[in-house]
ROKEKOL-222702 format. One record per residue (C-alpha): residue number from 1; residue in three letters; x, y, z. Coordinates in nm, 4 decimals. Layout:
<rs>
{NUM, 'ALA', {X, Y, Z}}
...
</rs>
This chain:
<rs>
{1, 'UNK', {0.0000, 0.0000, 0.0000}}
{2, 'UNK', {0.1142, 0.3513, -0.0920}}
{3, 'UNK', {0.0585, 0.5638, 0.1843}}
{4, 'UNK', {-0.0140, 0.9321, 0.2843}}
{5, 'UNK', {0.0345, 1.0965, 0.6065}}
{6, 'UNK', {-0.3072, 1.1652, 0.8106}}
{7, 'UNK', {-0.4455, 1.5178, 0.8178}}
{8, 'UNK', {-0.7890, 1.5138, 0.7837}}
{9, 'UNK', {-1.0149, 1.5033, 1.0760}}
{10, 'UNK', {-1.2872, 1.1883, 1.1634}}
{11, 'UNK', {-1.5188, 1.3942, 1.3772}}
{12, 'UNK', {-1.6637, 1.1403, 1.6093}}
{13, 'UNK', {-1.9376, 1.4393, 1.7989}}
{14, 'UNK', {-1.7605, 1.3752, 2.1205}}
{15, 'UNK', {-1.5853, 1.6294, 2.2982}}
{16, 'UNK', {-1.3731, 1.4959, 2.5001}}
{17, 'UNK', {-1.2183, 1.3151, 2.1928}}
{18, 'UNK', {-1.2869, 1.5482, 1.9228}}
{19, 'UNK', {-1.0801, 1.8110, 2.1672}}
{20, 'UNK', {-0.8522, 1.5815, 2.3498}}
{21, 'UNK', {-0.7763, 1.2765, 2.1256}}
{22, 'UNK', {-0.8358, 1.3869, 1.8050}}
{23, 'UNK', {-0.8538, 1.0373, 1.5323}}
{24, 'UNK', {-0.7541, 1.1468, 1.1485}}
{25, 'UNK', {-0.8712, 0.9820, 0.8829}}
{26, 'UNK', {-0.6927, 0.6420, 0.8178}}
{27, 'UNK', {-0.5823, 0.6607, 1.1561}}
{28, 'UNK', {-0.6277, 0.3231, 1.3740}}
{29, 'UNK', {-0.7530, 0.4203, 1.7793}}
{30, 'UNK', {-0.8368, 0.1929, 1.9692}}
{31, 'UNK', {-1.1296, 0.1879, 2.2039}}
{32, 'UNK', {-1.0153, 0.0249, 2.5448}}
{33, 'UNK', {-1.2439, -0.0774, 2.9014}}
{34, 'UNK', {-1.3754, -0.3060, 3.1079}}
{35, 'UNK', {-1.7272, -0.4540, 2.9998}}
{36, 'UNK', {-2.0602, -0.2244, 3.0139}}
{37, 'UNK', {-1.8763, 0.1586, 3.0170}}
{38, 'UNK', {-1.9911, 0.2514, 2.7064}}
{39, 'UNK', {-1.6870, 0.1283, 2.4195}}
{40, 'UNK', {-1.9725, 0.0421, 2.1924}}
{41, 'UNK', {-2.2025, 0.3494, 2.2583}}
{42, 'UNK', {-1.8853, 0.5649, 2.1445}}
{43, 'UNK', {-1.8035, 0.3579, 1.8766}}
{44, 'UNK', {-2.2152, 0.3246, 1.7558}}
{45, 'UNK', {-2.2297, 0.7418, 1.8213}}
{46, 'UNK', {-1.9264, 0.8363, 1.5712}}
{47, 'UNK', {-2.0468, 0.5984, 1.2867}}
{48, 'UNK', {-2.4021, 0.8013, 1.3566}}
{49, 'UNK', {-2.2054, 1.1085, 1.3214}}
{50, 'UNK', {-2.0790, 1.0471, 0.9926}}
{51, 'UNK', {-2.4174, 0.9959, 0.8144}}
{52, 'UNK', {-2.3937, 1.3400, 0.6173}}
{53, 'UNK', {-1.9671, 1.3338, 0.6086}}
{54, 'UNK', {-1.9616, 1.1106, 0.2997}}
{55, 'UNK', {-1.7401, 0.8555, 0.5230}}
{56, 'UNK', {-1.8907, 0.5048, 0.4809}}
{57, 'UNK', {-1.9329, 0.3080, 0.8197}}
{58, 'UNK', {-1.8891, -0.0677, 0.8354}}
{59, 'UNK', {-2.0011, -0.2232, 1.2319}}
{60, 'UNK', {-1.8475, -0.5440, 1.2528}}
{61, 'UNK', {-2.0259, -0.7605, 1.5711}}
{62, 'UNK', {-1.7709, -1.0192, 1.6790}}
{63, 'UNK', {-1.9484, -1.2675, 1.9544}}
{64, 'UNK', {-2.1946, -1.0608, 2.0767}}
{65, 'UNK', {-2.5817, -1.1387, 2.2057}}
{66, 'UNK', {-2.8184, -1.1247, 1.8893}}
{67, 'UNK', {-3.0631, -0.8857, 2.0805}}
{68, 'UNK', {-2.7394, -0.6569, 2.1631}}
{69, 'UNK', {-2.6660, -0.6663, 1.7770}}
{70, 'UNK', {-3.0167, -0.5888, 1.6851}}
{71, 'UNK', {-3.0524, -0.3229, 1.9624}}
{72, 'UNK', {-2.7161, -0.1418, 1.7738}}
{73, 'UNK', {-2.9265, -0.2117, 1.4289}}
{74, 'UNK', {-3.2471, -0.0207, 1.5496}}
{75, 'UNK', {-2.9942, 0.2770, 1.7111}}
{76, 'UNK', {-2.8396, 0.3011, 1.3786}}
{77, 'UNK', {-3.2000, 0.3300, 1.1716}}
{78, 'UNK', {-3.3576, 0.5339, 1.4217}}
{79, 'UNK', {-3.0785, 0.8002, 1.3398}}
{80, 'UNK', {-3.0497, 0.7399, 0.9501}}
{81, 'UNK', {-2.7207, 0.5973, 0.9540}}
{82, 'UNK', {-2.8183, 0.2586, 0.8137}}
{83, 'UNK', {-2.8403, 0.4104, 0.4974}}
{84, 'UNK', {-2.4302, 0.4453, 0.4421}}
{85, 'UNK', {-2.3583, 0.1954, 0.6793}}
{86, 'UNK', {-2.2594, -0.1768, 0.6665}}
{87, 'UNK', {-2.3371, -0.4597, 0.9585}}
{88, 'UNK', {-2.1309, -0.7889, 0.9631}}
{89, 'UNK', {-2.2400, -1.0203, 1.2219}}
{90, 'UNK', {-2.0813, -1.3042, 1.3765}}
{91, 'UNK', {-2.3272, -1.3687, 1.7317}}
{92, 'UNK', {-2.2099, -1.5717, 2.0124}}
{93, 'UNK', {-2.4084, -1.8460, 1.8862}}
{94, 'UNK', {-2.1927, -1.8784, 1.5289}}
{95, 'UNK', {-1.9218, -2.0882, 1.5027}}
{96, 'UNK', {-1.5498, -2.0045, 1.6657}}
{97, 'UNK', {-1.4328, -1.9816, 1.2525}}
{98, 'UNK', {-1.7162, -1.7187, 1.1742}}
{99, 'UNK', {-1.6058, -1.5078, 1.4465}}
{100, 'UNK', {-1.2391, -1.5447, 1.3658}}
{101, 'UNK', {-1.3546, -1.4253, 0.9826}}
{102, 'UNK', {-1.6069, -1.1860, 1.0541}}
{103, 'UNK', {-1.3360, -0.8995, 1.0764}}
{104, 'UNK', {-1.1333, -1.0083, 0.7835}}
{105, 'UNK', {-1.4556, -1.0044, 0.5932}}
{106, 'UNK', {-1.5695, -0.6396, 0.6982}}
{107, 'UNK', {-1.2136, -0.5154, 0.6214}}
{108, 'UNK', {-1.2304, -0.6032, 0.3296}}
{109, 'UNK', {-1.5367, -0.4426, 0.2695}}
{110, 'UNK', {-1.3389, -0.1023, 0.3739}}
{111, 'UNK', {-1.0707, -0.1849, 0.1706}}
{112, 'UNK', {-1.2997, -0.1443, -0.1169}}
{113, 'UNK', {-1.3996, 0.2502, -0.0718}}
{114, 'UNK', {-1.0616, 0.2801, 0.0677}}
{115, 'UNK', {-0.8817, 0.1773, -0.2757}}
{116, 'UNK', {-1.1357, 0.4376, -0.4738}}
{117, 'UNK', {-1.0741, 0.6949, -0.3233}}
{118, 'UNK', {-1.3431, 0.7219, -0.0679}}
{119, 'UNK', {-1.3111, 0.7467, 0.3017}}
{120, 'UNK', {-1.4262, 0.4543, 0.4811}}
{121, 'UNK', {-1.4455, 0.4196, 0.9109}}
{122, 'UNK', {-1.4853, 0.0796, 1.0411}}
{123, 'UNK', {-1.5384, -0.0530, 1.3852}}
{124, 'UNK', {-1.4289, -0.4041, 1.5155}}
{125, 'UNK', {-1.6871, -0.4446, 1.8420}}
{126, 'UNK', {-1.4805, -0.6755, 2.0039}}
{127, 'UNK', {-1.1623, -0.8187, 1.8883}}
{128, 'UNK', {-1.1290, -0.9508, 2.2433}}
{129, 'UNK', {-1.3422, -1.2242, 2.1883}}
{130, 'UNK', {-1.1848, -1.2639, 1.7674}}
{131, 'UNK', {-0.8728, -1.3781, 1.9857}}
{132, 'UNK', {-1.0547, -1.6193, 2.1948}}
{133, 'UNK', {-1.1857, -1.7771, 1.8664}}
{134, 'UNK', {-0.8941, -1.7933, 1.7608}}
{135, 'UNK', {-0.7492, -1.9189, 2.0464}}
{136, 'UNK', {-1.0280, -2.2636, 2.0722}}
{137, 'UNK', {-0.9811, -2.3024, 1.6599}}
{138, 'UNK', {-0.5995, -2.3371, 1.7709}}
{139, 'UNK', {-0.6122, -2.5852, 2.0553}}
{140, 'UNK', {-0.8847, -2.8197, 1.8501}}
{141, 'UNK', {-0.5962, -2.8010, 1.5920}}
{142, 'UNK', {-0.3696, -2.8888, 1.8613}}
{143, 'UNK', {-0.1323, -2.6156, 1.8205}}
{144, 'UNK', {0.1186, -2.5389, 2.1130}}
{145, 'UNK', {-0.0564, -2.2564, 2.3677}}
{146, 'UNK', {0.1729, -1.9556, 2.4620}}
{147, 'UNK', {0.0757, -1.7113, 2.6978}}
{148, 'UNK', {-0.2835, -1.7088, 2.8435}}
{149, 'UNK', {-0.3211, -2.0404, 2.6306}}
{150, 'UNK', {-0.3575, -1.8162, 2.2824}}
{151, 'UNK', {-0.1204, -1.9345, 2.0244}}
{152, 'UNK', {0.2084, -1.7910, 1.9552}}
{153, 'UNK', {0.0831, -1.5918, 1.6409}}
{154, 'UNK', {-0.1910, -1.4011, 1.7861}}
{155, 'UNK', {-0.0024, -1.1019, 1.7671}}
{156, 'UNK', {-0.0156, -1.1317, 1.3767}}
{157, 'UNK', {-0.3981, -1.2268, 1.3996}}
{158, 'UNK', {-0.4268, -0.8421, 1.4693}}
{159, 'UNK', {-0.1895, -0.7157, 1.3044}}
{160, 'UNK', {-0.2381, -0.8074, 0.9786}}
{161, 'UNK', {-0.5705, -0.6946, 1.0310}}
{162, 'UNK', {-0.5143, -0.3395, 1.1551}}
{163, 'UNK', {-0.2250, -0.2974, 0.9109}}
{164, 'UNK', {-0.4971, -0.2631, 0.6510}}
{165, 'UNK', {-0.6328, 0.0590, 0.7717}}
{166, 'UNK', {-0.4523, 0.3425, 0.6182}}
{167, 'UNK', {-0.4825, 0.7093, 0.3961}}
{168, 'UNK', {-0.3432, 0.5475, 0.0626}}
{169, 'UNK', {-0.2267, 0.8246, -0.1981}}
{170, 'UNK', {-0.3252, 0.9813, -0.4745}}
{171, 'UNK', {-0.0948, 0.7755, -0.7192}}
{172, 'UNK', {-0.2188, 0.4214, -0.5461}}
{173, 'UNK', {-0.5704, 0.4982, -0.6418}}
{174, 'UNK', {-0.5063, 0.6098, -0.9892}}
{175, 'UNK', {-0.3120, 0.2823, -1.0500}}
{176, 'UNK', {-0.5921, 0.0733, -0.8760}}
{177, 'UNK', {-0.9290, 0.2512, -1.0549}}
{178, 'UNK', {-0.7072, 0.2594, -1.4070}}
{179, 'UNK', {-0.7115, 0.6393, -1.3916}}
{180, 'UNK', {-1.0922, 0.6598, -1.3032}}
{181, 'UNK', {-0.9829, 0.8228, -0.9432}}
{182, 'UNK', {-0.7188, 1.0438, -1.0660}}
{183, 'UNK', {-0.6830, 1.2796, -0.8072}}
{184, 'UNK', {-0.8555, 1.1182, -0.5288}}
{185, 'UNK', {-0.6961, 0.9892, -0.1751}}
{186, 'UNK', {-0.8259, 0.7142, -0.0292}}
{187, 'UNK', {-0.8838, 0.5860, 0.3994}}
{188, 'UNK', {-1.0142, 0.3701, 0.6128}}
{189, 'UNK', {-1.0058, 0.4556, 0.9826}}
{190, 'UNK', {-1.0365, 0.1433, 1.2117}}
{191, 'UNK', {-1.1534, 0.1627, 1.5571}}
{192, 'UNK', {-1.0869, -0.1434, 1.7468}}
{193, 'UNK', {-1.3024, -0.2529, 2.0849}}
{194, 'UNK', {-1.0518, -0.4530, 2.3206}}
{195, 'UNK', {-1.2622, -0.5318, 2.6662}}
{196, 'UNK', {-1.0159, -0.5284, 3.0128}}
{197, 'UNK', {-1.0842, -0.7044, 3.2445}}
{198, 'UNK', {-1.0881, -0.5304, 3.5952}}
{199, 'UNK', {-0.8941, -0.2618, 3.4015}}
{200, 'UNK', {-0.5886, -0.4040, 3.3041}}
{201, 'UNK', {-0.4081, -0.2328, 3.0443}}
{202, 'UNK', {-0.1350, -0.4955, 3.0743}}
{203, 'UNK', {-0.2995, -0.8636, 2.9844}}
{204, 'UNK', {-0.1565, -1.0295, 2.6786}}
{205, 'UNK', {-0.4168, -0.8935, 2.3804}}
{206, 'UNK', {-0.4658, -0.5419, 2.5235}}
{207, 'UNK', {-0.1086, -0.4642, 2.5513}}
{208, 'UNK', {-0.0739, -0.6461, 2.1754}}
{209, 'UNK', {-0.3402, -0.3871, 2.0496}}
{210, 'UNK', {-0.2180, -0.1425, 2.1873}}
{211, 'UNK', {0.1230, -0.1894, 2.0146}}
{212, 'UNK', {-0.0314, -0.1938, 1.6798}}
{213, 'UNK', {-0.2500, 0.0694, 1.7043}}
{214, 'UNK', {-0.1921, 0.4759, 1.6620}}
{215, 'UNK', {-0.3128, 0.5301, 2.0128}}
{216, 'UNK', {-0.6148, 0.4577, 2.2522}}
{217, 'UNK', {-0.9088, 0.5696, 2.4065}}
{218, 'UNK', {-0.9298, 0.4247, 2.7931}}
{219, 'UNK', {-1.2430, 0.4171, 2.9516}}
{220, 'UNK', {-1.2298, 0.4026, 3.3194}}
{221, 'UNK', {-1.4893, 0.2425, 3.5844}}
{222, 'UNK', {-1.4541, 0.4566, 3.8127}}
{223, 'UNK', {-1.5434, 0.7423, 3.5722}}
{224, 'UNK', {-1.8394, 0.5995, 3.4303}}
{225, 'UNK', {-1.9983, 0.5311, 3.7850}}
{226, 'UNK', {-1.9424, 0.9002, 3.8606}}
{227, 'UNK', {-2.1643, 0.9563, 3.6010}}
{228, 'UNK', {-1.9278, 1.1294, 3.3601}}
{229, 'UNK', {-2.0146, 1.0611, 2.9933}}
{230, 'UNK', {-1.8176, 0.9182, 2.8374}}
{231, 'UNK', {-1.5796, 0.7884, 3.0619}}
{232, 'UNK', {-1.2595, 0.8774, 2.8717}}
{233, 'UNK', {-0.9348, 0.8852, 3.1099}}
{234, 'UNK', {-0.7134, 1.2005, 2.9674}}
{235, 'UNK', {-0.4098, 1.0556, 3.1397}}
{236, 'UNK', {-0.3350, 0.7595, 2.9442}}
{237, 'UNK', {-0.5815, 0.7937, 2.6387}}
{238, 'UNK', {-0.3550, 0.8764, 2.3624}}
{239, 'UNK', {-0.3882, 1.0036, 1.9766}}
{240, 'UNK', {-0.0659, 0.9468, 1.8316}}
{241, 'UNK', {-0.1629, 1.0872, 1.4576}}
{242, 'UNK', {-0.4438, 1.2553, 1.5762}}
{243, 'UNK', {-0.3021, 1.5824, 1.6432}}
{244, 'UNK', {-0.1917, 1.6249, 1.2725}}
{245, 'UNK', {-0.5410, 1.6315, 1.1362}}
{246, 'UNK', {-0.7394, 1.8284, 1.3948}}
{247, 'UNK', {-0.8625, 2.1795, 1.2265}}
{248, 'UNK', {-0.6679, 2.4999, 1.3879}}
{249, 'UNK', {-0.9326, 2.6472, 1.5308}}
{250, 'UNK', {-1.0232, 2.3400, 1.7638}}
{251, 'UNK', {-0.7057, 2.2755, 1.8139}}
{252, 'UNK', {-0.6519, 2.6369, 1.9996}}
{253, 'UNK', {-0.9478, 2.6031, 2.2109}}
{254, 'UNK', {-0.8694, 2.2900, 2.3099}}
{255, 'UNK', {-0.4587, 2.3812, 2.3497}}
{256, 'UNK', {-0.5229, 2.3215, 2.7557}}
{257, 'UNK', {-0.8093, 2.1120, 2.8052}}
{258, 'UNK', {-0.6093, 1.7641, 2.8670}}
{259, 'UNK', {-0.3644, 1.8938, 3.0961}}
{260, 'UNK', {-0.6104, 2.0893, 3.2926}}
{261, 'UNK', {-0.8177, 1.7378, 3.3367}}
{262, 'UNK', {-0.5051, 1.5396, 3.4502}}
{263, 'UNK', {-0.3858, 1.7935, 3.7186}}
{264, 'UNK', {-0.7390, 1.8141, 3.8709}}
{265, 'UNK', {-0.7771, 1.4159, 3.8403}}
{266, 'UNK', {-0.4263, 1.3985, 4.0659}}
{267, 'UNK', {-0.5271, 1.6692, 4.2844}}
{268, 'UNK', {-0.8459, 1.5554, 4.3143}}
{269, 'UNK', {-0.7125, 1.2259, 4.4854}}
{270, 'UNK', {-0.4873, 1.4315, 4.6625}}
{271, 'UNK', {-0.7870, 1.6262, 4.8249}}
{272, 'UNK', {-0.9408, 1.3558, 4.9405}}
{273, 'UNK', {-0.7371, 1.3437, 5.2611}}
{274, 'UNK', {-0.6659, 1.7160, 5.3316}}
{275, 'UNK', {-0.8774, 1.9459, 5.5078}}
{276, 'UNK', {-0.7091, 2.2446, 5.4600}}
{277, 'UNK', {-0.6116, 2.3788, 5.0712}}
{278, 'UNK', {-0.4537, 2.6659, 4.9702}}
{279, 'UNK', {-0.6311, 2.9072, 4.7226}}
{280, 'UNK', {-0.4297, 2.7798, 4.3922}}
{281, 'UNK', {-0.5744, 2.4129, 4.4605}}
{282, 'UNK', {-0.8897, 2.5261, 4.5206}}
{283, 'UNK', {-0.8956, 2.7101, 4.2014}}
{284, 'UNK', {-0.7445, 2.4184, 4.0485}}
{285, 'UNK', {-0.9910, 2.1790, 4.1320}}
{286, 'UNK', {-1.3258, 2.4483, 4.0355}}
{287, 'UNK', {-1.1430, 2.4726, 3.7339}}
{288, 'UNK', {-1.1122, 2.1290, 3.6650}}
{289, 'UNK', {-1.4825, 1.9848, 3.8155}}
{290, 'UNK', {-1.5747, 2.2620, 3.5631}}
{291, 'UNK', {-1.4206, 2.1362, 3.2473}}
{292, 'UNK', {-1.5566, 1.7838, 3.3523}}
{293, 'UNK', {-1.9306, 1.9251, 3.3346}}
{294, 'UNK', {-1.8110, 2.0958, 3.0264}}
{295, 'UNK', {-1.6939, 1.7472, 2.8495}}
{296, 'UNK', {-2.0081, 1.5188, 2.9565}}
{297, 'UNK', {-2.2042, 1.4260, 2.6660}}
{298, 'UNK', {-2.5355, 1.1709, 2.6513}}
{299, 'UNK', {-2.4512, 0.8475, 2.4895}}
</rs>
């Protein structure tokens, strides 16, 4: 693939990652939690907000309840985004090799606006549980377990995958459409769902992911029963690309916004077990319980 840098925008209607950690198009952000926080309600809200952005949406269900699926199905029609969007299922009541191909099969499906030159956003809701089919179609093929019992290539089971999202130039389009898309850049923007469990970032297919990908989005527990919406952690979500493809003006309004958030998270803690604060905390913290209210959104 002949690649191009990322720097345009995937606006996903959020805030908090809109402002914070901005995804380009072509980019690959991953979506990271423990179960029930709200990874797919992000993930369902930005392929909503790209009904009238020209970027094609493709929701690929990996192992999931067929009510959940259908519940995503009616969100999606009840806000016209059915109309540019694609569903791939593979339920929990499939087979372990339809889950395992499910993703491969919706990729593709990107790959096809991608090389036109069209711009293409797909979600992969979860590839936790693509590695655990993976993992029982490898020890019925009685293939040596590694770590966690998942095979030794596992690593390349994603990889492989998320390698496929990309921008791809002007000149690989043209060569691929026979001159029909002279002109015209091509992406597809992936945005992987890995579930934690009990929020840790460091079990053998999160911290895999999160090698591959161009940075994360980490929603916290603790957050989410707080009632903030949605529960994105500032202090180690991360938008490695991001930043090149957010628009000037939102990226000067939102020049302070993270750091803000992260000091009044840590002072916040700190407060906890002092009675007495000097006037900078205490400005600090306003500050910061204000920019919280600021960044809630419904999901």
């Amino acid at each position: 693939i002949a690649r191009k840098s990322v720097d345009q925008p995937v606006q996903t209607g959020y805030k908090a990652v809109d402002s914070m950690i901005p995804i380009g198009r072509g980019q690959r952000e991953l979506i990271i939690g423990d179960r029930q926080i709200g990874k797919t309600a992000l993930a369902i809200d930005s392929i909503i907000n790209q009904r009238d952005s020209g970027i094609f949406s493709i929701y690929v269900a990996i192992g999931q309840k067929a009510s959940t699926i259908a519940n995503v199905v009616r969100k999606l029609e009840e806000h016209g985004a059915l109309a540019n969007t694609i569903v791939v299922v593979a339920s929990a009541s499939e087979s372990a090799a339809l889950q395992y191909l499910a993703p491969y099969a919706g990729c593709a499906m990107g790959e096809y606006f991608r090389d036109r030159g069209e711009d293409a956003l797909i979600v992969y809701d979860d590839l936790s549980k693509q590695a655990v089919a993976y993992r029982q179609i490898s020890l019925l093929l009685k293939r040596p377990p590694g770590r966690e019992a998942y095979p030794g290539d596992v690593f390349y089971l994603h990889s492989r995958l998320l390698e496929r999202a990309a921008r791809v130039s002007e000149a690989y389009v043209e060569a691929f459409t026979n001159g029909e898309g002279k002109g015209k850049t091509g992406s597809l923007t992936a945005l992987p769902i890995i579930e934690t469990q009990a929020g840790d970032v460091s079990a053998f297919v999160p911290t895999n992911v999160i090698s591959i990908t161009d940075g994360q989005i980490f929603l916290q527990t603790e957050l989410f029963n707080a009632g903030v919406r949605p529960a994105v952690d500032p202090g180690i979500s991360v938008s490695r690309v991001g930043g090149s493809a957010q628009t000037k003006i939102v990226k000067k309004l939102s020049g302070g916004i993270r750091t803000a958030l992260a000091q009044y998270r840590e002072l916040a803690a700190l407060a906890q077990f002092s009675s007495d604060l000097d006037e900078t905390t205490k400005k600090q913290l306003d500050h910061g319980q204000k920019v919280t209210e600021l960044m809630k959104q419904k999901q």
